[in-house]
Each structure stands twice: as structure tokens, then as C-alpha cells.
C-alpha distance (Angstrom), angle and dihedral (degrees) to the residues before:
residue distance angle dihedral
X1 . . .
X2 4.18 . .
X3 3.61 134.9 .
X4 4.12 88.6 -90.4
X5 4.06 87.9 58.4
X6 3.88 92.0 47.6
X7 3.60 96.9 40.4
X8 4.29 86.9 53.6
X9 3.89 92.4 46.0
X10 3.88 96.2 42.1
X11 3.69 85.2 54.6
X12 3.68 93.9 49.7
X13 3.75 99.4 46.8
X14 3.54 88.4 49.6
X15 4.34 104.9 51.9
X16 3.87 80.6 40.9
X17 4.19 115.8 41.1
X18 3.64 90.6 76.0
X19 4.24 101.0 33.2
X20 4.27 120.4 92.7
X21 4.19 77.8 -110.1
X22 4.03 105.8 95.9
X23 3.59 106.4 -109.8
X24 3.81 84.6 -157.3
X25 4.27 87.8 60.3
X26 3.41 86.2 51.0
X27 3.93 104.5 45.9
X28 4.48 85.7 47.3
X29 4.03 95.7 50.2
X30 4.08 92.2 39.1
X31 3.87 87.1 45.6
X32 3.84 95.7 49.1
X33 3.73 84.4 47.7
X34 3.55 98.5 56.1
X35 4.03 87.9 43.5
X36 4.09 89.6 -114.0
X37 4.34 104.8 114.7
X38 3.99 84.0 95.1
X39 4.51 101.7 56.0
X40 3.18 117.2 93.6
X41 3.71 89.2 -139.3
X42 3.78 90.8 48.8
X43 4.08 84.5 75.0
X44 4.10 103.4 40.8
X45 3.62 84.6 46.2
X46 4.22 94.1 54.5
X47 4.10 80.8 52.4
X48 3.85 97.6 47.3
X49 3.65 99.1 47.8
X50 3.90 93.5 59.6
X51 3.33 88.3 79.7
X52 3.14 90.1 69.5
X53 3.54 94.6 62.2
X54 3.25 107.1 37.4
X55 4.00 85.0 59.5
X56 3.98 88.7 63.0
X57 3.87 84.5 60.6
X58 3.81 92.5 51.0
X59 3.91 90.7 49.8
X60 3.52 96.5 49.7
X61 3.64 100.2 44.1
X62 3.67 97.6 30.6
X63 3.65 95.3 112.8
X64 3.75 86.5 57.4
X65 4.13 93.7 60.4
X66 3.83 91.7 39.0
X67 3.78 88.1 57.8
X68 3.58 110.4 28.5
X69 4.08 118.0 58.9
X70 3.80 100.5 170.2
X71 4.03 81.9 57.2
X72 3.68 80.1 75.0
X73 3.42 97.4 55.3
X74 3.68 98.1 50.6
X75 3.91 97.3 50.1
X76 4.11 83.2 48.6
X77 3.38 89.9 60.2
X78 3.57 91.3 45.9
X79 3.33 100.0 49.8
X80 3.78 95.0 54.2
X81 3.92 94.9 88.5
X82 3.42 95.3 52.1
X83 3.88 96.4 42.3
X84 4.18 81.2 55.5
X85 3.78 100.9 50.2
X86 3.77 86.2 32.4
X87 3.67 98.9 57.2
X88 4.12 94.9 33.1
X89 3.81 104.4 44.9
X90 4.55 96.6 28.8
X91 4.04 82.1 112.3
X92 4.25 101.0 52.1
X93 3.93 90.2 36.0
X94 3.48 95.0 63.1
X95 4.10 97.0 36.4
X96 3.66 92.1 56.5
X97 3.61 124.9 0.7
X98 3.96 92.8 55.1
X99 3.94 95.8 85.1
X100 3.79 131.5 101.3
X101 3.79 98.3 -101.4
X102 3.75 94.4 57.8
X103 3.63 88.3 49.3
X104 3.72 95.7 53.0
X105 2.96 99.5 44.9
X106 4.12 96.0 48.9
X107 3.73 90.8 45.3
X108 3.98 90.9 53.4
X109 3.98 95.4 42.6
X110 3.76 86.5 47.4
X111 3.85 102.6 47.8
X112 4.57 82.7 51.9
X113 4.10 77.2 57.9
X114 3.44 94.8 53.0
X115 3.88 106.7 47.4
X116 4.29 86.4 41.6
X117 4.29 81.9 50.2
X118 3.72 89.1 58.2
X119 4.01 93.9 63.7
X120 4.34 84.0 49.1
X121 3.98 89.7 53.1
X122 3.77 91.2 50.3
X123 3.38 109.4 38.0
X124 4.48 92.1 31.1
X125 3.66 114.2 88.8
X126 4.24 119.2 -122.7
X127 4.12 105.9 -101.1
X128 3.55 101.1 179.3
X129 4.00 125.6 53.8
X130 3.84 89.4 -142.1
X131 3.94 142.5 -25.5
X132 3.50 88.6 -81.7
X133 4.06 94.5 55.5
X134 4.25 93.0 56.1
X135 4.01 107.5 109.8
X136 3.96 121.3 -114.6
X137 3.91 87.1 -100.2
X138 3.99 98.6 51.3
X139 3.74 85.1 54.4
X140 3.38 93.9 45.7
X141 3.82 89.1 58.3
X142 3.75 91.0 50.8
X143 3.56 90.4 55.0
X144 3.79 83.9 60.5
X145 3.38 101.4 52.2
X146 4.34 80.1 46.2
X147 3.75 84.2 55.9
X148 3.81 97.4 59.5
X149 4.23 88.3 61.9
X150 3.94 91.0 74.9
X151 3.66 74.0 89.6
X152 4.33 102.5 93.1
X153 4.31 101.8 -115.3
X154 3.77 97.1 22.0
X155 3.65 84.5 97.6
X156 4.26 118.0 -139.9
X157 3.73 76.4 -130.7
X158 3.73 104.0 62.3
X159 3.44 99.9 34.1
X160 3.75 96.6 54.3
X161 3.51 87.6 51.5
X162 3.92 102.4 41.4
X163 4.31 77.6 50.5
X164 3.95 83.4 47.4
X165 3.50 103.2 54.7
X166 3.86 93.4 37.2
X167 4.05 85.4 61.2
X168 3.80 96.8 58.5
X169 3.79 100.7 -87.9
X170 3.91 114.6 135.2
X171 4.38 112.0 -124.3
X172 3.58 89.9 -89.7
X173 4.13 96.7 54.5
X174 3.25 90.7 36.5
X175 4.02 90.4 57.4
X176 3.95 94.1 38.5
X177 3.95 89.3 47.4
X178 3.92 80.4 52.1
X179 3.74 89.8 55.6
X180 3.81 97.9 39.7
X181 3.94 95.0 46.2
X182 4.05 89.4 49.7
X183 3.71 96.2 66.3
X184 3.65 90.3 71.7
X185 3.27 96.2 36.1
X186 3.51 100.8 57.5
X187 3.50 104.5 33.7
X188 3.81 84.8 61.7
X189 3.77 99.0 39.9
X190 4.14 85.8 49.2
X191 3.72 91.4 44.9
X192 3.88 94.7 54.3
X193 3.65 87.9 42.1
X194 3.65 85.6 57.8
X195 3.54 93.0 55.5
X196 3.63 99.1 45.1
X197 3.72 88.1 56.4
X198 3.55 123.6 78.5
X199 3.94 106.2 -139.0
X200 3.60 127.6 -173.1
X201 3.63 106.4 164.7
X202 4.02 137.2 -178.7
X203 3.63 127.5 -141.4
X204 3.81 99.2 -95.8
X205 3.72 85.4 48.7
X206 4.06 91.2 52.5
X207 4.12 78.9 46.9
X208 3.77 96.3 60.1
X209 4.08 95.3 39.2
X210 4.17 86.1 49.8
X211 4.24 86.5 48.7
X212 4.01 100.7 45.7
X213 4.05 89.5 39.6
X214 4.00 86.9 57.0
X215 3.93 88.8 43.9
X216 3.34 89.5 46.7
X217 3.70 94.9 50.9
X218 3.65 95.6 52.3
X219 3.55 97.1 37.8
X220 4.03 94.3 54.3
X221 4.10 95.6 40.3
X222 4.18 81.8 55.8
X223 3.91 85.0 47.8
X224 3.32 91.6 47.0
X225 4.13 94.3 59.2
X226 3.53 91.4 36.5
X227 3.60 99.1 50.6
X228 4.22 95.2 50.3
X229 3.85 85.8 55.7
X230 3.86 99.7 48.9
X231 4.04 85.8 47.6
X232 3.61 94.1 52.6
X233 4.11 88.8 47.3
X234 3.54 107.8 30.8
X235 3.95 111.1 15.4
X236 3.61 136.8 -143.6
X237 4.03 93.9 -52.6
X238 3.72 97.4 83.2
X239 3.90 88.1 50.2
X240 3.84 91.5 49.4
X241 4.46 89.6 44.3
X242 3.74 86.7 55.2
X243 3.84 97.7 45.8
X244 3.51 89.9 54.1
X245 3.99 92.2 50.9
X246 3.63 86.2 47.6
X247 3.87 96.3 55.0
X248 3.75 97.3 46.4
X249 3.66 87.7 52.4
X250 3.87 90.9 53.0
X251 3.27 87.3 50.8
X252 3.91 93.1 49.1
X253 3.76 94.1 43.3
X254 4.10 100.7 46.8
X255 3.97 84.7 39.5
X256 3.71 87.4 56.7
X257 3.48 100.5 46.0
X258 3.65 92.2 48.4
X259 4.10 97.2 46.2
């Protein structure tokens, strides 16, 4: 790996952790593309640099956590089912449900969920004032739907906010609950990952983690603004469109390589 290849993947883990897309999609196809998916490295650096993104969450919503302690609460609760299936099934998700059928597949199922949630948002009526409102058992049924993402191309994303809007919260709670609930969520699914993998690294390779978690920052607190206004204007549907463009050309690609 060089500084071009870390650059590219910092960028895409950033514009896609916290999109309805499957950053994990993403980070395979862009990582067979670049002739990476077999390095060692290639895999402890995917973990590292989500740090980097889930700080841009933290700095934009910081004000939120400062002043709000029963937000705490709720994404605790939410977490829970995750942290469960997480912690319990980390060994069989990675020896057979990381592969690019599974992917496809998810990312194609998923983006039919999304353009069918769009009619829900618009014709469903808001339950909750704001994220901070939902009871302890609404969240806990979000972090259900979260749960079901350990599967690679679900997408954390869109199944926190498919669980989101299916609780009472209108698209843009749902989507900010998504962002709230991954910090969390990722920092504890990257800090196992850490753990499980050994990692003996050199000082170029500490260069390239510190460059793609600084792309990835910047790239997923633009995402982040971006992605709240296209919600607002356009809905899930475009999301869903584009997942299902991005499966069949998984399934295209891997066929290909494997014909």
C-alpha cells in the first residue's frame, strides 16, 4: 500500500461510514480494485482509519453529548443488541458472511428497503419530538434493526435508520439517531477489531494509517452535511437506486474475476 492507496480508501470510508450505502461494500470492491483485499495491512488499516470518522461525528454533535445526559442512556440501550451479536457471533461473521455474494446480495435487498421506506416517511406521522424524546424500548428496537448490519452490505447506516423511522422518528431523526448511535458502536466494534488483530506495524505503515484516518475524517464530516440535506430534499430512494447499482456491479465484477 502507498500514500495514493490510503489517500483513495480514507476518502471512501469517510463519504460512506455514515450513508444507507455499506461502507463495508465499498471498502471490499475499492480494495480489490486497487489489488489490496490480500495484505495483511490492507485489513488493520480499514479498522484504524474509522477512527477517523467516527471523530467527525463527535465534533459535530459534541454539543449534543456535553448537554444532554439521558442521550447517553438511550444510545446504551441501543447499543446493547449489537454489543451481544457483536461479541457472540465476531468469529462466524468474518468466516463466512465476509464474501462478495453476501454483500451483493445485502446491498440489493437493502436499497428495495429503502425506496419502499420513503412511502412510510411520507405518509407516517412524527412520534417523537426529538432523538432524545424516544422511550428506552423504541431504542432498544433500533438497536435491533442496528444488530442485523454485522452482516457486510447491510450497512450500520441503513439499518439504524430503517429501525429509526419504523420507531416514530421523522427521516431526519431517524438519520441523526443513526449518527449519534454509531459513535459507540464503532468505536467498540473497531476497538475489538483491534484486538483480534495481531499488528506489528513500521513507521511508513503508522504514516499511511495517520493519512487515510485524516482523509477519512474530513471526508465523512463533509458526508455528514451533505447527506442531511439530500435526505431532507430527495429521500431515501436515491440511496436505495444506487445500492442496487452497486450490488449488480459486485456481482458483475467478482463474477468476472472469477470466470
Amino acid at each position: 500500500m502507498n500514500i495514493f492507496d490510503a489517500t483513495i480508501l480514507g476518502i471512501v470510508e469517510g463519504l460512506t461510514e455514515f450513508l444507507p450505502v455499506s461502507s463495508t461494500g465499498h471498502m471490499i470492491l475499492v480494495s480489490s480494485l486497487l489489488k489490496l483485499q490480500n495484505q495483511e495491512f490492507s485489513k488493520t488499516f480499514e479498522i484504524a482509519i474509522q477512527l477517523g470518522a467516527i471523530f467527525a461525528i463527535v465534533s459535530l454533535y459534541a454539543r449534543r453529548f456535553l448537554c444532554n445526559v439521558a442521550l447517553y442512556k438511550k444510545l446504551f440501550v441501543a447499543f446493547l443488541p449489537s454489543a451481544a451479536v457483536g461479541f457472540f457471533a465476531y468469529k462466524i461473521i468474518k468466516a463466512y458472511l465476509f464474501n462478495s455474494v453476501v454483500v451483493s446480495v445485502a446491498l440489493v435487498i437493502g436499497g428495495i428497503i429503502l425506496i419502499l421506506l420513503d412511502k412510510k416517511v411520507v405518509n407516517g406521522a412524527q412520534k417523537h419530538l426529538n432523538t432524545e424524546n424516544i422511550p428506552y424500548k423504541n431504542a432498544l428496537l433500533i438497536g435491533v434493526f442496528q444488530s442485523i448490519s454485522v452482516i457486510p452490505g447491510v450497512s450500520r447506516a441503513a439499518a439504524t435508520i430503517i429501525g429509526g423511522v419504523f420507531n416514530g422518528f421523522d427521516k431526519r431523526q431517524a438519520t441523526e439517531f443513526s449518527f449519534l448511535l454509531a459513535i459507540p458502536t464503532m468505536f467498540a466494534a473497531t476497538g475489538y477489531d483491534l484486538l483480534k488483530t495481531p499488528v506489528h506495524l513500521t513507521g511508513h505503515e503508522f504514516l499511511l494509517i495517520g493519512i487515510g484516518g485524516i482523509v477519512s475524517f474530513i471526508s465523512a464530516w463533509i458526508a455528514v452535511k451533505l447527506f442531511l440535506r439530500l435526505i431532507e430534499k430527495h429521500g431515501f430512494m436515491i440511496f436505495g437506486y444506487y445500492r442496487i447499482a452497486l450490488g449488480l456491479l459486485f456481482l458483475w465484477f467478482f463474477g468476472f474475476n472469477l470466470t
